[in-house]
N, C-alpha and C positions, 0 to 999 in steps of 0.2 A: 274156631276162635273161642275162648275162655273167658273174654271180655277185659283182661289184661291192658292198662294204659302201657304205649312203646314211647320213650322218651328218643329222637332222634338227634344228634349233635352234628353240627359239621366246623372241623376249624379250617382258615384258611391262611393261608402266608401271604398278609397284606405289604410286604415291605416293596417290592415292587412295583403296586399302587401309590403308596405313599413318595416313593420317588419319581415317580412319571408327577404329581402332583407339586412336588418339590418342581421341579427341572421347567413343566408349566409356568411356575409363579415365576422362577427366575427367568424364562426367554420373555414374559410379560413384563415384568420391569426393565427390562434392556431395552425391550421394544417404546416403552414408555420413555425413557433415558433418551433411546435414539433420537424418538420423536421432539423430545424439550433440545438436545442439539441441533436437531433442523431448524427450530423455529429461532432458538439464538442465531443462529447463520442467517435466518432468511431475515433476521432484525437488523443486524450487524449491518448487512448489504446494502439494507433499504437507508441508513444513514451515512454509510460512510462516504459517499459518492458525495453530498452534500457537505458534510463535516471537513472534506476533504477540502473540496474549493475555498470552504471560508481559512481551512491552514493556511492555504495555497497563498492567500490574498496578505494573511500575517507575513509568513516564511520570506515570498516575494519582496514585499516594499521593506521588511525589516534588512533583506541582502541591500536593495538598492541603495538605502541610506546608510546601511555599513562601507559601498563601496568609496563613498565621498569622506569617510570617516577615517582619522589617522588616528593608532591606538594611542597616543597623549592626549585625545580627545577626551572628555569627559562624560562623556556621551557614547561612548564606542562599546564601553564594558555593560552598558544597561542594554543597550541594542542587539550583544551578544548573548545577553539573557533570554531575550524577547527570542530571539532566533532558537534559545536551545529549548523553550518551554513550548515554541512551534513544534520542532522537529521530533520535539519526547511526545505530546499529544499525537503526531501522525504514527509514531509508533506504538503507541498505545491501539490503537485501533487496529493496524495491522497483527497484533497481537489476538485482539478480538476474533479478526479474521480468519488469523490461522487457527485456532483454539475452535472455532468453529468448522472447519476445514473447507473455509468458503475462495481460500489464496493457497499458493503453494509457499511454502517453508523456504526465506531466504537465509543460508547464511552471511553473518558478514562479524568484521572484526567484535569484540566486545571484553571489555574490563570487568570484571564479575564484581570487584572491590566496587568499583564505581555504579555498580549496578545495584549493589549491597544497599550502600551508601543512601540511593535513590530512593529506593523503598523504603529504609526508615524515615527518611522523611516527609513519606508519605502518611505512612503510620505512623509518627508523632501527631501528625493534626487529626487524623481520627481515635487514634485510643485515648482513654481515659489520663487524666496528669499524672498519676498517683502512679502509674506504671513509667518505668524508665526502663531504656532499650541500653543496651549495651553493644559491642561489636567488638569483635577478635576478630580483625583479618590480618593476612597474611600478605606481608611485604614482599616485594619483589614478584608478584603474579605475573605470571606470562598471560597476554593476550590471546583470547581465544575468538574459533570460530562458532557461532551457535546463533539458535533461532529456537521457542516455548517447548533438546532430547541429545543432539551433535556437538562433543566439544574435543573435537582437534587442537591441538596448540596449534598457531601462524608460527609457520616455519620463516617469514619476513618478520622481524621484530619491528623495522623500520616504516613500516606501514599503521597510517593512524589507528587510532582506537575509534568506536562508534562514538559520536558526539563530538567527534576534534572538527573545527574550523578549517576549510578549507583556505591557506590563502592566496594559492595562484587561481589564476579562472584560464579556462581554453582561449584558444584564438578566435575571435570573432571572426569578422566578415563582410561583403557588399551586396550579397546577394538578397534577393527578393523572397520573402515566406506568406503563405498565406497561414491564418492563427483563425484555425474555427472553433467556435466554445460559445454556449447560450449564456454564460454568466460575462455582464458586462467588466465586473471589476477584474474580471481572468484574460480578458482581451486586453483590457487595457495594461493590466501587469503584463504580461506574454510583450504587449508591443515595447512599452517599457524596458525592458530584460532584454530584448533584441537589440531594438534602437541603438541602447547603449553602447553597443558592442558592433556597428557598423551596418547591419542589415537594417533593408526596408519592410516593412510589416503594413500587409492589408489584413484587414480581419472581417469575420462575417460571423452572426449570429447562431446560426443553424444548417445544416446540411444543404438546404435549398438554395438559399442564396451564399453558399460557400459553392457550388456549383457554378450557379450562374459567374460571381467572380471570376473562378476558374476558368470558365468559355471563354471570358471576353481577355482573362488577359494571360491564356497560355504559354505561350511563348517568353512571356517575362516572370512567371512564376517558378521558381528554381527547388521549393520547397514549399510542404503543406505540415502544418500543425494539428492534427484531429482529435477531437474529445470524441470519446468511445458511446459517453451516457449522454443522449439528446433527446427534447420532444422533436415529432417531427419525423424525418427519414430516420434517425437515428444516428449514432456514426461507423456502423458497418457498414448500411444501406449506402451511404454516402462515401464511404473505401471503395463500394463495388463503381458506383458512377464515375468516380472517381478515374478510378483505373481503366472504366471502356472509352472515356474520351481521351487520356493516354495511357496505355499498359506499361510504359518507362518511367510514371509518376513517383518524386520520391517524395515519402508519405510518414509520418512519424507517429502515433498514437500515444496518447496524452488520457489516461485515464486515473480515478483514486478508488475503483472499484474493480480489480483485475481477478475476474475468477479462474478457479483454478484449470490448466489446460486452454485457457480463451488467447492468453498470449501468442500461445504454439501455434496458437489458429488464424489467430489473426496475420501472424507473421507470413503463417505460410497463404495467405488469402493475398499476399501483395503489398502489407505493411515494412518499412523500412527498418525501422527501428519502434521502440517503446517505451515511453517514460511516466514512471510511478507518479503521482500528486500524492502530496504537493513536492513538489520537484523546488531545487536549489537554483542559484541562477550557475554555479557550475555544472551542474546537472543536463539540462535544458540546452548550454553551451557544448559543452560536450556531447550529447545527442546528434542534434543540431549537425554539428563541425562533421561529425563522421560520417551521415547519410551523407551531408554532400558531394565529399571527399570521395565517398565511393561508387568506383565505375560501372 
């Protein structure tokens, strides 16, 4: 050795590093992302159940006292409001719902103009005055099918738009329903909405004593009405009791929290039929009419 300093270099090709750390950060923010979608769904859930029954209670007595109401009424046109500010809040939340992917994606008719429409006048009461909204839409729009990505045209032009008033109602009836649900103002509307319409309604608060009912008056019970969300047994617990004291039980499930795949489930556990909350009084009729009707 001469005593000679040896200067040693090494380079390396970090670009590969650099992308593993790249590709890092981005599955960490998805992961993040993911996470703030779960907890908007598991918020959504934890409200809508509730938010639901109180539409329910609007929707309901706004139908009731539309039915006593002739449209020369004065009163008929405010009540159709009340009805249409019900029915756009329960979609607003199932909106929620699906955007969270805590429901499954219904389509159904809808006017895109009319839905335009809606939204700016949503946005008028939150943006600033000094902005003014404009609109170019397009006459003569064909109805479509969709729900927050699907838009078919309806090949039935003839069939209402989302938000049109029903105004025939189904064939009522004489038959006997039992109407189980914890929230009293939903019994008593449920019984309400039946009555009307020829059936007899018992109702019961809870799973437990919607059992015990059941026992004692089997034979004259021709239909059961079940809310899905209960303290208590709950109301699957209370589908299965349901079912071992008769397996020919017809059963309808009544919930405003339907998660995604739970319907398929329930349906196939022994449930009849199934109605969204807050439900219409044609809704509920129609349900209703057809478990019974079927053999």
């Amino acid at each position: 050795m001469d005593g000679r300093f040896v200067r040693l270099q090494v380079a390396m090709d970090s670009t590969e590093l650099r992308k593993a750390e790249e590709d890092k950060s981005l599955l960490e923010a998805q992961l993040r992302q993911a996470q703030k979608m779960e907890a908007i769904g598991t918020l959504a859930g934890g409200i809508s159940h509730d938010f639901n029954n109180l539409l329910q209670a609007i929707l309901g007595y706004t139908q009731i006292l539309l039915l006593d109401k002739e449209k020369d009424d004065p009163e008929f046109e405010q009540l159709r409001e009340i009805e249409m500010a019900a029915r756009k809040a329960g979609e607003l939340i199932r909106q929620l719902l699906t955007f969270s992917r805590k429901v499954e994606s219904q389509l159904r008719p809808v006017d895109l103009n009319r839905e335009v429409q809606q939204v700016t006048k949503m946005l008028k009461r939150t943006l600033p005055k000094m902005i003014d909204i404009k609109l170019n839409l397009q006459e003569d729009l064909k109805i479509i099918n969709a729900d927050t990505m699907y838009f078919p045209v309806k090949k039935k032009p003839e069939e209402k738009a989302q938000g049109e008033i029903e105004k025939k109602y189904p064939e009522g009836g004489s038959e006997t329903v039992l109407l189980i649900d914890d929230e009293i103002f939903l019994r008593q509307l449920g019984k309400q909405m039946l009555t009307k319409f020829g059936y007899t309604v018992l109702t019961a608060p809870d799973g437990e004593k919607g059992l015990e009912l059941y026992s004692q008056n089997r034979d004259d019970i021709h239909l059961i009405v079940l809310d899905l969300i209960m303290p208590g047994m709950g109301g699957e617990r209370c589908l299965e009791e349901l079912l071992k004291i008769e397996p020919k039980a017809k059963i309808v499930i009544a919930s405003g929290y339907a998660i995604k795949g739970s319907i398929k489930e329930t349906l196939e556990a022994g449930a009849g039929g199934f109605i969204e909350k807050p439900y219409q009084v044609n809704q509920i009729l129609k349900v209703v009419r057809e478990v019974l009707d079927r053999k």
